[in-house]
ChimeraX commands (.cxc) that place a marker at each C-alpha (Angstrom):
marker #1 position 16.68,23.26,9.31 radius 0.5
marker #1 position 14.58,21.13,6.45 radius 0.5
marker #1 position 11.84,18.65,7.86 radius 0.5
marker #1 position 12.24,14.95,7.17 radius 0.5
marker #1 position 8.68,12.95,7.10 radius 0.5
marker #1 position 11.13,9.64,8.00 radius 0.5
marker #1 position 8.25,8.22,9.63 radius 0.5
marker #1 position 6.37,7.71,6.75 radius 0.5
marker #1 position 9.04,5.30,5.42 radius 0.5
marker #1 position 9.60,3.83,8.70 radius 0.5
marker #1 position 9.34,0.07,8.39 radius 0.5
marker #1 position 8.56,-0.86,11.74 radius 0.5
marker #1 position 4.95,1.17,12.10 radius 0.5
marker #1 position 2.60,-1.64,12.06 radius 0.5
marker #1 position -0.36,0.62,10.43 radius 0.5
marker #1 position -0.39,3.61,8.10 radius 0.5
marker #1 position -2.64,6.24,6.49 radius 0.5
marker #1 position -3.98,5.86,3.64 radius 0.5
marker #1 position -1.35,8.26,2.43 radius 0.5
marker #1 position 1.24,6.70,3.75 radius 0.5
marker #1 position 0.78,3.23,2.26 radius 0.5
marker #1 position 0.00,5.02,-1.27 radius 0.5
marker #1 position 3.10,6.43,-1.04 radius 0.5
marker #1 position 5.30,3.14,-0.51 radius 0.5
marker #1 position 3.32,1.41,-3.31 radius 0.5
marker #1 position 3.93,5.23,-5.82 radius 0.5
marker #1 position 0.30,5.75,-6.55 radius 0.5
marker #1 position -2.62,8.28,-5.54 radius 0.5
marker #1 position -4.54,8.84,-2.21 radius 0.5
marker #1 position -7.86,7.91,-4.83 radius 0.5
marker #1 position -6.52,4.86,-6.28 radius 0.5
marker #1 position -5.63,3.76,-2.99 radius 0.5
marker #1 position -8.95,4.58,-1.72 radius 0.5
marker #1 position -10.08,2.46,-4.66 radius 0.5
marker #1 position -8.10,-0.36,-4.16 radius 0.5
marker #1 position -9.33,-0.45,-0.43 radius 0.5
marker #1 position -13.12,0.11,-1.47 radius 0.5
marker #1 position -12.83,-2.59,-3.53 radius 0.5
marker #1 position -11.60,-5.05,-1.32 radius 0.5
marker #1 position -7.72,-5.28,-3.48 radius 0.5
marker #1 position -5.44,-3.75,-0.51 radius 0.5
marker #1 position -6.49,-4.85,3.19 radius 0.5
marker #1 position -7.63,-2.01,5.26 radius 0.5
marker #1 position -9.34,-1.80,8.94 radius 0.5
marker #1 position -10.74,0.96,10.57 radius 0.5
marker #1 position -10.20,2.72,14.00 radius 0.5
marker #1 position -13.05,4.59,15.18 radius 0.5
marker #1 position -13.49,6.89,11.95 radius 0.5
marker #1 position -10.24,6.52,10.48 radius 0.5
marker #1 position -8.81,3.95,8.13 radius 0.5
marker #1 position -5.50,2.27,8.58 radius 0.5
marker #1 position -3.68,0.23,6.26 radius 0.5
marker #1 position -1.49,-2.81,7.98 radius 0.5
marker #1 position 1.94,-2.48,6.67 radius 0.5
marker #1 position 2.29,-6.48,5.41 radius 0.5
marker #1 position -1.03,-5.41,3.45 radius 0.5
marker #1 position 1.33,-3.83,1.43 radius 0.5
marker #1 position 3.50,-6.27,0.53 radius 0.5
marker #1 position 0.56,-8.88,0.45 radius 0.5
marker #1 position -1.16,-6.85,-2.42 radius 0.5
marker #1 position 2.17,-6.34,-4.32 radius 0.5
marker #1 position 3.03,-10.12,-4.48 radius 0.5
marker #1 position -0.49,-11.04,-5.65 radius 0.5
marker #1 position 0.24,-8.19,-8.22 radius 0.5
marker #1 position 3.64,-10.04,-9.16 radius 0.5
marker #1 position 1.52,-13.31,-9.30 radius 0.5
marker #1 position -1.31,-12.73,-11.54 radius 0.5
marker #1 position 0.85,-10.46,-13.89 radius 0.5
marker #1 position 3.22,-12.48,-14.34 radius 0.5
marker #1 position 5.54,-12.03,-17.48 radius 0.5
marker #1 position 5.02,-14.23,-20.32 radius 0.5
marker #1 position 7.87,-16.14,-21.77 radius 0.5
marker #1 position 9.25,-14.88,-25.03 radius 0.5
marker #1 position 10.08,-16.93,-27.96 radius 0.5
marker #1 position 13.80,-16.73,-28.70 radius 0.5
marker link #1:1,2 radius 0.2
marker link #1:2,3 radius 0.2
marker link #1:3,4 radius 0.2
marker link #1:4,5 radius 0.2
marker link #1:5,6 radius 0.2
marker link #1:6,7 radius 0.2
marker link #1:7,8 radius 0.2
marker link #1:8,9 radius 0.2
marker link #1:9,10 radius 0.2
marker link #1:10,11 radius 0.2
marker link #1:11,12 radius 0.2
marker link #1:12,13 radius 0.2
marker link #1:13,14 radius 0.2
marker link #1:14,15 radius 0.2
marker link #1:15,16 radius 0.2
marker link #1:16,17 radius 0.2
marker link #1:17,18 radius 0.2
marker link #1:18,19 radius 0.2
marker link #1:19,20 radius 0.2
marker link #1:20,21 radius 0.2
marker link #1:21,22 radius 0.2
marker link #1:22,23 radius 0.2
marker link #1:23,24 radius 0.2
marker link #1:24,25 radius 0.2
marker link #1:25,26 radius 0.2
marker link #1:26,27 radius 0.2
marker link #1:27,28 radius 0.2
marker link #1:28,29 radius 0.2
marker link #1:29,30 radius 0.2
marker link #1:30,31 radius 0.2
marker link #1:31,32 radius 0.2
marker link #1:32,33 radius 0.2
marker link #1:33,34 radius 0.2
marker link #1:34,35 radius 0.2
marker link #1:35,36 radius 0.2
marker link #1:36,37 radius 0.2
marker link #1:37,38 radius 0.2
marker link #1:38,39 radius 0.2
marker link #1:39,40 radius 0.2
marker link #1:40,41 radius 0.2
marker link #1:41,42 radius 0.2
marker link #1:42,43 radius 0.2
marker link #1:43,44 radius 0.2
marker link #1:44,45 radius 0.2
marker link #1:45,46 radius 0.2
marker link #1:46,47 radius 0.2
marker link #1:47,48 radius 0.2
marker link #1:48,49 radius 0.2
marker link #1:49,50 radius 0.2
marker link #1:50,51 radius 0.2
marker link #1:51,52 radius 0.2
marker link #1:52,53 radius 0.2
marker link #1:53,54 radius 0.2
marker link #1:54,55 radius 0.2
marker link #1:55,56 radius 0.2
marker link #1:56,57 radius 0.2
marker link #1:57,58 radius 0.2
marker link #1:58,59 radius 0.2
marker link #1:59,60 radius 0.2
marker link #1:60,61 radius 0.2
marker link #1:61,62 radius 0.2
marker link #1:62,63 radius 0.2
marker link #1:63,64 radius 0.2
marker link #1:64,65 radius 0.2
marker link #1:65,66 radius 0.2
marker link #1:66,67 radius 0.2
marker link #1:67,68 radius 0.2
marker link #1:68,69 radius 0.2
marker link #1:69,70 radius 0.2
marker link #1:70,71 radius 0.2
marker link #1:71,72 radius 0.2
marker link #1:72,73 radius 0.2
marker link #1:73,74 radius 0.2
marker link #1:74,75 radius 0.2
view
């Protein structure tokens, strides 16, 4: 029998590790950690952990989209 983490992609968990949300957005536990030290991806903690709210996610990805946004290219 293999093991299946499909929690971690479960969309309807309203807070994840820091592991968790680094994995939805592809990057490292550190840069994550970076991102949330810094203020860039929402975090709050219970007691001594740190949660990530799941629409943080897609919060930090569209101001992502927004301030790198493509440049038009001269045809």
């Amino acid at each position: 029998m293999h093991t299946v983490h499909a929690d971690i992609d479960d969309p309807t968990l309203a807070l994840l590790t820091v592991e968790e949300a680094a994995r939805r957005l592809r990057i490292g536990r550190t840069l994550c950690f970076r991102l949330i030290r810094t203020g860039e991806l929402e975090s709050v903690p219970i007691g001594r952990l740190r949660r990530v709210p799941a629409a943080a996610i897609s919060e930090y990805v569209t101001r992502l989209r927004a301030t790198h946004k493509p440049t038009a290219i001269a045809v």
